[in-house]
C-alpha positions in Angstrom: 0.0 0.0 0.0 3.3 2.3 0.9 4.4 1.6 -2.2 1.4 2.0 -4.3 0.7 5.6 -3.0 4.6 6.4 -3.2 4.4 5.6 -7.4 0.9 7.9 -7.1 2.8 10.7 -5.9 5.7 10.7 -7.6 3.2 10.3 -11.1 1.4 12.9 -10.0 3.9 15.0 -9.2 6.0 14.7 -12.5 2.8 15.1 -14.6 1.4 18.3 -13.0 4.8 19.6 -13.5 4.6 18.4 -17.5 1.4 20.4 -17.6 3.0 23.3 -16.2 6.1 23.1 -18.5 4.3 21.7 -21.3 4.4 24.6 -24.1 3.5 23.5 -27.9 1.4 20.9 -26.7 0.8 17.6 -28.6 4.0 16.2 -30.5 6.3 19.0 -28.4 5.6 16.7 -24.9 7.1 13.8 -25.9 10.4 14.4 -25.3 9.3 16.1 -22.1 7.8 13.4 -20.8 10.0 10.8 -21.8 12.7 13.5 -19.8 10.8 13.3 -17.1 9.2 9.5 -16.2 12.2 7.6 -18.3 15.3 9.9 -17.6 15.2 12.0 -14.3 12.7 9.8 -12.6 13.3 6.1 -14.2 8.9 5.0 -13.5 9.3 4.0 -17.5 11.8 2.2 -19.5 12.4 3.3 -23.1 10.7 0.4 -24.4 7.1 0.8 -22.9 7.4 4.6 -23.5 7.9 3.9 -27.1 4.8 1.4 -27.2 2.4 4.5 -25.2 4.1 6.5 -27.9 3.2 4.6 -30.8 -0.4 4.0 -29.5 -1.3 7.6 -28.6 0.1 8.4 -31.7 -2.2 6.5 -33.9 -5.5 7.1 -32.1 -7.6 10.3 -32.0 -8.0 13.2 -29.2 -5.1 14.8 -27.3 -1.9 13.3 -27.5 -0.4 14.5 -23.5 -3.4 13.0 -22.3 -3.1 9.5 -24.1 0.6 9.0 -22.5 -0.7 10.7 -18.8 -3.6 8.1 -18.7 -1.1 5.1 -20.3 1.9 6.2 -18.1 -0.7 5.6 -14.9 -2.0 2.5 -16.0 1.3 0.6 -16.4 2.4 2.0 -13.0 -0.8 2.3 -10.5 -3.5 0.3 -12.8 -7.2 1.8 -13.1 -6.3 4.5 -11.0 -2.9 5.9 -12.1 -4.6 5.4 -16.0 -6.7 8.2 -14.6 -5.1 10.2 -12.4 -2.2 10.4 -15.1 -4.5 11.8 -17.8 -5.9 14.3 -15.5 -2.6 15.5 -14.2 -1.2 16.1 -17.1 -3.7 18.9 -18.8 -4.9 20.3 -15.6 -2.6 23.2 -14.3 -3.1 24.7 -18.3 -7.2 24.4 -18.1 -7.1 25.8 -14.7 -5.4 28.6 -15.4 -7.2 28.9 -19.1 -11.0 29.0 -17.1 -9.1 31.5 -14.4 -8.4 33.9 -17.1 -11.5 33.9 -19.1 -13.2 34.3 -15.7 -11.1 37.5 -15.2 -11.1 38.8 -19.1 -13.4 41.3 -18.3 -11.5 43.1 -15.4 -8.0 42.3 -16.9 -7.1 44.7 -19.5 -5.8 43.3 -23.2 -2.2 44.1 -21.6 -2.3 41.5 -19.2 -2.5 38.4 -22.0 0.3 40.2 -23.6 2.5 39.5 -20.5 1.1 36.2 -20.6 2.6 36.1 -24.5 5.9 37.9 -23.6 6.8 34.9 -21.0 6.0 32.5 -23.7 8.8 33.5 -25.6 11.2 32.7 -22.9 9.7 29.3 -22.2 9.4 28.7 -25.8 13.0 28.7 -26.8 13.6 26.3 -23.6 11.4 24.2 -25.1 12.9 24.3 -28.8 15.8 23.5 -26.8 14.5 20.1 -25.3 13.1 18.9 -28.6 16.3 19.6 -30.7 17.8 17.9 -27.6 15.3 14.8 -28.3 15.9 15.1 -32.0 19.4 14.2 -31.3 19.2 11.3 -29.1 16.6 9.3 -31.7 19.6 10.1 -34.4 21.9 8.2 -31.8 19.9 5.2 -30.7 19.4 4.8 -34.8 23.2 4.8 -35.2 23.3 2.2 -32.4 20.8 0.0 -34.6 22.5 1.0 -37.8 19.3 2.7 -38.9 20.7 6.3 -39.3 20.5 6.4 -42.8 17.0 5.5 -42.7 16.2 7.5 -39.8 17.8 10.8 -41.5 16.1 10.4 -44.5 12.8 9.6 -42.9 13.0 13.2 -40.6 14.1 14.9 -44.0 11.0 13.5 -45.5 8.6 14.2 -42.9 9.8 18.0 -42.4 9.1 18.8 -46.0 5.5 17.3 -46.5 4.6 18.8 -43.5 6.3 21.8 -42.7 5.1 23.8 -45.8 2.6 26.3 -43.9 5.1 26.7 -40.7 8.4 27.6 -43.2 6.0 30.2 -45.4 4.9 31.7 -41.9 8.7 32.3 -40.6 9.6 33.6 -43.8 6.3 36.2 -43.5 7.5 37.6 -40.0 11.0 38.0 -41.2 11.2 39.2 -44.7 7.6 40.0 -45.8 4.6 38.9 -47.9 5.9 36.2 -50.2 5.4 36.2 -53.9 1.9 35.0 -55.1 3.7 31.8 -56.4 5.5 30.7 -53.4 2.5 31.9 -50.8 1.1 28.0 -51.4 3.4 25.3 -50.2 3.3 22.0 -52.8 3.6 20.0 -50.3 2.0 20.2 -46.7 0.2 17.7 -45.6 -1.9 17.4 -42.2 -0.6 15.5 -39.4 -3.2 13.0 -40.2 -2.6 12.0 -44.1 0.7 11.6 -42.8 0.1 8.9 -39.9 -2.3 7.3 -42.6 0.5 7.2 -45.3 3.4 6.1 -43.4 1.1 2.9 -41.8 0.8 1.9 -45.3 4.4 2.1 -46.2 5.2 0.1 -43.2 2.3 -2.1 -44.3 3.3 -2.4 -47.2 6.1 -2.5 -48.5 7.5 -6.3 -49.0 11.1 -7.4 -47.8 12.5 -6.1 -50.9 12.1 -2.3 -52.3 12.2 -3.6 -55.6 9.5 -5.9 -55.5 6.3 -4.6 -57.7 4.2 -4.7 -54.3 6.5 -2.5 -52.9 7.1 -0.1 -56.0 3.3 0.3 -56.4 3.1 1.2 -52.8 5.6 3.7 -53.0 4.5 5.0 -56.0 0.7 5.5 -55.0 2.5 7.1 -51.5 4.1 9.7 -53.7 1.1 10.7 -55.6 -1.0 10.7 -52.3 1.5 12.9 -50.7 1.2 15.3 -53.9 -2.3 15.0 -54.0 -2.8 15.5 -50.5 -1.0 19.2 -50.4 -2.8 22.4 -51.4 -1.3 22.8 -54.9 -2.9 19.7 -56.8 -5.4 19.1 -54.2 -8.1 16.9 -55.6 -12.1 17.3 -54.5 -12.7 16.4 -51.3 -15.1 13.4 -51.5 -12.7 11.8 -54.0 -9.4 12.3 -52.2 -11.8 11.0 -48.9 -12.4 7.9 -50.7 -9.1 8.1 -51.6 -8.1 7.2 -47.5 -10.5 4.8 -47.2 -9.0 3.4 -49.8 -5.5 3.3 -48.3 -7.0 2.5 -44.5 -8.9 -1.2 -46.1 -5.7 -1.9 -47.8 -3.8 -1.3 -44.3 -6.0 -3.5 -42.7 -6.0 -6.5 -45.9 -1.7 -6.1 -45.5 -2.1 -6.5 -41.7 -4.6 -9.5 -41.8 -2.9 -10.9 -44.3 0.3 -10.5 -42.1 -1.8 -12.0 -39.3 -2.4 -15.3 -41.1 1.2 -15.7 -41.7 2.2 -16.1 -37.7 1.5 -17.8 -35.0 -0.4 -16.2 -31.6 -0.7 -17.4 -28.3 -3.8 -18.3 -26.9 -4.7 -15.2 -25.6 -7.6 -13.5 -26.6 -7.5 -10.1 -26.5 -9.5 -9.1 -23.2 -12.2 -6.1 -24.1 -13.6 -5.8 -21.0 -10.7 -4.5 -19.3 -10.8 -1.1 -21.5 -14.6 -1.6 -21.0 -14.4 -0.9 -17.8 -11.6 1.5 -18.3 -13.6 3.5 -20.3 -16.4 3.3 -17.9 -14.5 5.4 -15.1 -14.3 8.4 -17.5 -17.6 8.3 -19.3 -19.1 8.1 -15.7 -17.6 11.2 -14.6 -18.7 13.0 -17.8 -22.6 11.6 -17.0 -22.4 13.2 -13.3 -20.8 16.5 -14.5 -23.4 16.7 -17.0 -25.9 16.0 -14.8 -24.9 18.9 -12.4 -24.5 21.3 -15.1 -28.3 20.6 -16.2 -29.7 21.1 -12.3 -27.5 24.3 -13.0 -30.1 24.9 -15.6 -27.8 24.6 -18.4 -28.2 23.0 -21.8 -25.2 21.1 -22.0 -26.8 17.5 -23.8 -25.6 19.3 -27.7 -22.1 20.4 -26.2 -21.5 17.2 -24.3 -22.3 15.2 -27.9 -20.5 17.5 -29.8 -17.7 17.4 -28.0 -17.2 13.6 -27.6 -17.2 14.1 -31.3 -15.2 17.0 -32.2 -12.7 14.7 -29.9 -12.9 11.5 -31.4 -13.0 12.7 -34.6 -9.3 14.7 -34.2 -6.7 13.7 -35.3 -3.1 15.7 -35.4 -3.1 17.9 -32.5 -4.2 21.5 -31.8 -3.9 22.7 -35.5 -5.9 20.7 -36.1 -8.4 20.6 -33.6 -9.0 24.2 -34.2 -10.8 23.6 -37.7 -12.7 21.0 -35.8 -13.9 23.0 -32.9 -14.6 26.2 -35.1 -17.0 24.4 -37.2 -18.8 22.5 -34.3 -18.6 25.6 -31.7 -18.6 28.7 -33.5 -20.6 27.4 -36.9 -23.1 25.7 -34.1 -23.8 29.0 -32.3 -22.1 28.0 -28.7 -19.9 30.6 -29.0 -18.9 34.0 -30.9 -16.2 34.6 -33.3 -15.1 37.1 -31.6 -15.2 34.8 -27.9 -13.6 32.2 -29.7 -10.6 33.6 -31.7 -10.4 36.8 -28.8 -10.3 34.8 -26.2 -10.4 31.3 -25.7 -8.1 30.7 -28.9 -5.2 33.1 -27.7 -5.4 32.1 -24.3 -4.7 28.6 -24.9 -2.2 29.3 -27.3 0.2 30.9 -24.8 -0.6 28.5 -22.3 1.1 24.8 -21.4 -0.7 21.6 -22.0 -2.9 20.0 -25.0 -5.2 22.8 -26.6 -7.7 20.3 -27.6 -8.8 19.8 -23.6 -7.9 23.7 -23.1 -10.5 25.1 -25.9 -13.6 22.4 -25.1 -12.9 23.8 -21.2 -12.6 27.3 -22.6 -15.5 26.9 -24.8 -17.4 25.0 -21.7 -17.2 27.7 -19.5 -18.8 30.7 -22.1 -21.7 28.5 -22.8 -22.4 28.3 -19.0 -21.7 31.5 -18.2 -24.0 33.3 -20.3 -26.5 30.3 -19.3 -26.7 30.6 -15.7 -23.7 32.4 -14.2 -20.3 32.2 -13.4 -20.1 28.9 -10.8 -22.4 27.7 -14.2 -19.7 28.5 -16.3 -17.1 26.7 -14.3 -18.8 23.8 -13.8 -19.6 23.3 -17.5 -15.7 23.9 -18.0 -15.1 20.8 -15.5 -17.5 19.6 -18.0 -15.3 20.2 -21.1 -12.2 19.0 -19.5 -14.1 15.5 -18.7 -15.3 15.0 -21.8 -11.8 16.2 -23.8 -10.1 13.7 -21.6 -12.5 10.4 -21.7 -13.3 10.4 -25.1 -9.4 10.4 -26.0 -9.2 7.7 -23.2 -12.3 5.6 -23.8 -10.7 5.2 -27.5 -7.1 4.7 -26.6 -8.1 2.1 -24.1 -9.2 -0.2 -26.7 -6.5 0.5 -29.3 -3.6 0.1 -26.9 -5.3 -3.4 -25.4 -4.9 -4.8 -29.1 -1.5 -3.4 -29.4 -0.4 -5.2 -26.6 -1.6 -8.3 -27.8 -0.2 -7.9 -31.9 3.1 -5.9 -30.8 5.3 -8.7 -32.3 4.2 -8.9 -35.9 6.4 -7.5 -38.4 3.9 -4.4 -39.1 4.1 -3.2 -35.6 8.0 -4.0 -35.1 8.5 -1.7 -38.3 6.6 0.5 -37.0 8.4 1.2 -33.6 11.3 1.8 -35.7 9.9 4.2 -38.4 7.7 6.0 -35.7 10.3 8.1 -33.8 12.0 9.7 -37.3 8.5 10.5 -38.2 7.8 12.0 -34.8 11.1 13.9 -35.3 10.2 15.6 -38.5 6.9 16.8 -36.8 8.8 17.9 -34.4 10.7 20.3 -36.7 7.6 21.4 -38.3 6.4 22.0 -34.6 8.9 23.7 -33.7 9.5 26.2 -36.7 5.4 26.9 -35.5 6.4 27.6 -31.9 8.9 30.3 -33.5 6.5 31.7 -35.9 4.2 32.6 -32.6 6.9 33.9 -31.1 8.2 36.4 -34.0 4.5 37.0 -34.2 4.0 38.2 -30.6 7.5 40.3 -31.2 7.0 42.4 -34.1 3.2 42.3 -33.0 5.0 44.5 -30.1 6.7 46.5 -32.9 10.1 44.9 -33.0 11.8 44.1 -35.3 14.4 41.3 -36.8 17.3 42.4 -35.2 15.5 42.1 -31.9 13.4 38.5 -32.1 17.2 37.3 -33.3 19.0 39.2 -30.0 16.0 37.8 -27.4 16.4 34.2 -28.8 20.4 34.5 -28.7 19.9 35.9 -25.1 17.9 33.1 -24.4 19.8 30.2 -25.8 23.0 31.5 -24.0 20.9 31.4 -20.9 20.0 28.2 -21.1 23.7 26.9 -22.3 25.0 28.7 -19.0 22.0 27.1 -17.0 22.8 23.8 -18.1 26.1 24.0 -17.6 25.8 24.6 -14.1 23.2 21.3 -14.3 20.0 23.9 -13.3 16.8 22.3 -12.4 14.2 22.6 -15.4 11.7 24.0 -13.5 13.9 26.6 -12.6 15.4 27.0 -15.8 11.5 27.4 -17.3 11.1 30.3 -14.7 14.3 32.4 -15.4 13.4 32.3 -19.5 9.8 33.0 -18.7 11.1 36.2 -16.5 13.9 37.0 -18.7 11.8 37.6 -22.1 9.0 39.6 -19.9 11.3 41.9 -18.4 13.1 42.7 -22.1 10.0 42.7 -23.3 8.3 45.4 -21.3 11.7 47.5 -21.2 11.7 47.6 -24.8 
């Protein structure tokens, strides 16, 4: 029992202090958590982190969450799977609904303090990522898959990073030229995950086997296809991933045929009931919202949807959530992109749980009051988190049961690189804000390139004297405030 609630605390306490620390969100907290549970802490070893990764990688909903709520399960069962998702997004939606709550005393200069110690934290966290970067690169040496694993980041960073690399080059030289304002290639996190399972999937043991020429072949046109230059209508190129998802499953059953299992079947009812624990405190905080007298039975539905239905992390949850919430009426354009969207922007921890919280607490506000409205943001941040659960559950229960056919062995291979070159475009986003919130501020170039040098050389100093990261999180913070007001 000692035990047990010494591994609660310490996953408690290393996941509150992920959501604290947590800038970017999504992809950006892998390396952050694998720093913290794997590295400093040792509650993980590399090998079940890279299973949790691969999982919450390939299922829908917020990413931080899915390894929170995995990370607990492994190391307290039921209950760490749940205090672990929790943990991990709450010190961001806390202070998300606290300054909503306050928007209307707090004047528009306040969230631009909020943005200015962003910056600071943000290049600590470009940091830690490059940092991550590197140490995939050296485990692929050690498995004499660098090659592969260079080529594979190369890859990834230029179908992907299209948008991010045309929004750098805005803040520092200018409108581009009509003909270079749409990238070729940029494809959403999504189409991505979809067209790397099927190369893995795919390809045969030899590259130039026709199987594996034709799957490379109709990759390459997807990829194309799947940019915004030769973009085809939407409910062919939607047919188009069905398409590619059947033939995924017909290369994985026909995998499946080829090997022998072990007489385990694969046991259901333990994410059943897993799934239960979450759902049920969704029914009881939507119960209480209702004696609150608010109408929360279309926001609850729409936002186990909106969820389930996300793939790719914030950027991408934002299309999702301003067709659902702002095209259905819950909230304003003006609520949603002057408030709730900036707020949890600069703020640490999955946006996905953030915005359904932020969102959550307008619609009871302006319902029945302001306990109202943060009730139906507990609301939010119940449903954001068990409908990324409830799914994961069941995906990671099969993955533990098929982890040893060739698909899946490929795939914890390929999967870091690819997580890698998201990372890059992820992190040429995170300076995009940041240049945005500068010369928002009216600076210019000379000065987003002298507060990022002052802030590398900060950290280099810091972890040369082997500086906590806590502490290192609140120097930066303070140190690009304090230039930031003076100038």
């Amino acid at each position: 029992m000692k035990k047990t609630k010494g591994i609660i605390k310490k996953l408690l306490g290393s996941f509150l202090k992920v959501g604290l620390i947590g800038f970017g969100g999504g992809s950006a907290l892998i390396p952050i958590i694998e720093k913290e549970m794997v590295e400093e802490k040792k509650l993980l070893d590399k090998e079940t982190y890279l299973q949790h990764t691969i999982t919450a990688n390939i299922t829908p909903g917020a990413l931080p969450v899915k390894l929170g709520g995995a990370a607990g399960e492994h190391l307290a069962g039921n209950l760490g799977m749940v205090l672990g998702s929790y943990a991990v997004t709450f010190p961001g939606v806390a202070i998300t609904v606290i300054l909503l709550s306050m928007i209307s005393i707090l004047s528009s200069e306040f969230l631009h303090y909020v943005e200015y110690v962003s910056i600071g934290v943000t290049a600590f966290i470009l940091f830690l990522l490059t940092h991550y970067i590197s140490k995939v690169l050296k485990t692929a040496k050690k498995q004499k898959f660098s090659k592969q694993a260079i080529f594979i980041i190369a890859l990834t960073t230029i179908v992907t990073f299209g948008k991010e690399i045309r929004g750098v080059f805005t803040q520092v030289i200018g409108d581009l030229p009509p003909s270079l304002a749409t990238p070729i290639l940029d494809i959403s996190t999504i189409d991505l995950l979809l067209i790397t399972f099927f190369l893995i999937a795919g390809l045969g043991s030899t590259l130039k086997s026709a199987r594996s020429i034709a799957v490379m072949v109709f990759s390459a046109m997807f990829v194309l296809f799947a940019g915004k230059t030769f973009s085809l209508p939407g409910p062919v190129f939607t047919a188009i991933k069905i398409l590619i998802f059947l033939m995924i499953c017909l290369f994985i059953y026909a995998e499946s045929r080829k090997i022998k299992t072990t007489g385990d079947k694969v046991n259901l009812l333990k994410p059943l009931k897993q799934s239960s624990y979450f759902l049920g405190l969704i029914i009881i905080l939507y119960i209480i919202t209702r004696i609150l007298s608010v109408d929360t039975t279309a926001f609850m539905l729409n936002g186990i949807i909106s969820t389930v239905t996300s793939f790719g992390g914030g950027e991408a949850y934002l299309t999702v959530a301003d067709g659902i919430f702002v095209g259905g009426g819950y909230v304003t354009p003006g609520e949603f992109y002057g408030q709730i969207v900036p707020i949890a922007n600069a703020l640490p921890g999955p946006i996905l749980v953030k915005m359904l919280s932020g969102v959550g607490y307008i619609v009871g506000l302006q319902e029945s009051g302001q306990f109202a409205g943060y009730m139906t943001a507990t609301l939010g941040f119940a449903i954001g988190i068990g409908a990324t659960m409830s799914v994961f559950s069941f995906l990671h229960e099969i993955y533990a049961k098929f982890a040893h056919m060739k698909f899946f062995r490929r795939l914890s291979q390929g999967i870091l690189p690819v997580v890698c070159g998201l990372l890059v475009s992820t992190m040429l986003a995170m300076i995009n804000e940041s240049l945005h919130i500068i010369h928002g501020s009216g600076l210019g170039n000379i000065f987003s390139l002298t507060i990022f040098l002052g802030c590398f050389l900060l950290i280099y100093i810091m972890q040369k004297l082997k500086i906590h990261d806590v502490i290192n999180i609140i120097v930066l913070g303070a140190f690009s405030l304090v230039i930031m007001i003076l100038f």
